[in-house]
C-alpha positions in Angstrom: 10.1 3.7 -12.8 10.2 5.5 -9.3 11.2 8.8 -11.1 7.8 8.1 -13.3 5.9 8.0 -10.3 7.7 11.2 -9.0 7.2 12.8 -12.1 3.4 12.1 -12.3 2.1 12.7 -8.8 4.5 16.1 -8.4 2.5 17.1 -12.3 -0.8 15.4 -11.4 -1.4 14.9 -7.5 -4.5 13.6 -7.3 -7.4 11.5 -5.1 -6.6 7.6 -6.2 -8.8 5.0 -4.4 -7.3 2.2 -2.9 -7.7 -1.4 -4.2 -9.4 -4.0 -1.5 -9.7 -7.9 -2.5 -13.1 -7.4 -1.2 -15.6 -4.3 -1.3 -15.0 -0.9 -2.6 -12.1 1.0 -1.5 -11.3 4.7 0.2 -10.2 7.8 -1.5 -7.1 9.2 -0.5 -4.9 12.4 -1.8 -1.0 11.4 -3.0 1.0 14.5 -4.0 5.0 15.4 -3.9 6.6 17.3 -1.7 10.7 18.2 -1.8 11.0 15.0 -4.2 9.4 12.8 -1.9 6.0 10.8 -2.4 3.6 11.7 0.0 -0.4 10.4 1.1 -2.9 12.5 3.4 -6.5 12.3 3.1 -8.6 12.8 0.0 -9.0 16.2 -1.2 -12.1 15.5 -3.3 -13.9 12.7 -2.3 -16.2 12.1 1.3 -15.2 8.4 1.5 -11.5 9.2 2.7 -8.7 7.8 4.5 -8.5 8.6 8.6 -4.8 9.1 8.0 -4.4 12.2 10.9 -0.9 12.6 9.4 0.4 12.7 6.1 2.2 9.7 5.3 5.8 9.4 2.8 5.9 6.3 0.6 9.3 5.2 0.8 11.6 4.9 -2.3 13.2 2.1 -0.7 10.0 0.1 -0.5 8.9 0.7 -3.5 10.5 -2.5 -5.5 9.4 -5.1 -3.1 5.6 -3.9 -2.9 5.6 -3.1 -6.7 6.4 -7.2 -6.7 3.7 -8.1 -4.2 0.9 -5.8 -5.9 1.9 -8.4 -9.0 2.0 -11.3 -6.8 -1.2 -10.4 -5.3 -2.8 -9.4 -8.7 -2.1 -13.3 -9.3 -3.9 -14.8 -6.7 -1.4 -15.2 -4.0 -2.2 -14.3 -0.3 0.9 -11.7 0.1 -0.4 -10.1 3.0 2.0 -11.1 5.5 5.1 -10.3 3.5 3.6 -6.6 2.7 3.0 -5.9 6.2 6.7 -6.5 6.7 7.8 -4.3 4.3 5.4 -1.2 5.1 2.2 -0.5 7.2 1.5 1.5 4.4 0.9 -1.2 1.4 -2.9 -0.6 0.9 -1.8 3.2 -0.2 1.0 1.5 -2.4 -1.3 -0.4 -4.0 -3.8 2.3 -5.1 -0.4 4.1 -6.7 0.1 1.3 -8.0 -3.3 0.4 -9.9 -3.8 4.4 -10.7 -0.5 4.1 -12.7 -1.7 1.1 -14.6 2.3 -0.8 -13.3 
C-alpha cells in the first residue's frame, strides 16, 4: 500500500484537506520528490497550512498511523499515541482520507 500512495501522489500531487474531529480542516499540497512523500503548503487553496518548511511523511510511520486513522475513525481518542509516532499525523490523516484507506 505505501507504493500506492507513492504512485498516486508522484502521478497526482495535489491540495488534500486535512480531517479535524471538529470544524473544517486546512488545505495543504502533498507531492513526491526522489521517492519520498512530501507536504508543504497548499498550492490552490487560501485556507493553507503555516508549514514554513516542507515536511517528508515517513515510510516508516506509515503502518502505525494508517492503524490509528482506523482507530480514530472508530471512536477511539488516539491522540496521544499518534503524537508519539509523528508530529506530523494531522497531514497523515488527510492522505489517508484523500485515498479513501
Amino acid at each position: 500500500m505505501w507504493s500506492d500512495i507513492i504512485n498516486e501522489f508522484s502521478q497526482n500531487p495535489r491540495d488534500i484537506k486535512t480531517v479535524p474531529l471538529r470544524g473544517s480542516g486546512i488545505w495543504f499540497y502533498v507531492y513526491v520528490r526522489q521517492g519520498k512523500l512530501f507536504v508543504s503548503k497548499a498550492k490552490n487553496h487560501n485556507l493553507s497550512s503555516k508549514l514554513s518548511n516542507d515536511r517528508e511523511l515517513y515510510e516508516r510511520e506509515y503502518e502505525k498511523l494508517l492503524a490509528l486513522y482506523h482507530q480514530r475513525e472508530s471512536g477511539e481518542n488516539i491522540s496521544k499515541e499518534a503524537a508519539k509516532v509523528t508530529y506530523n499525523q494531522a497531514y497523515w490523516y488527510g492522505v489517508f482520507a484523500a485515498l479513501g484507506m
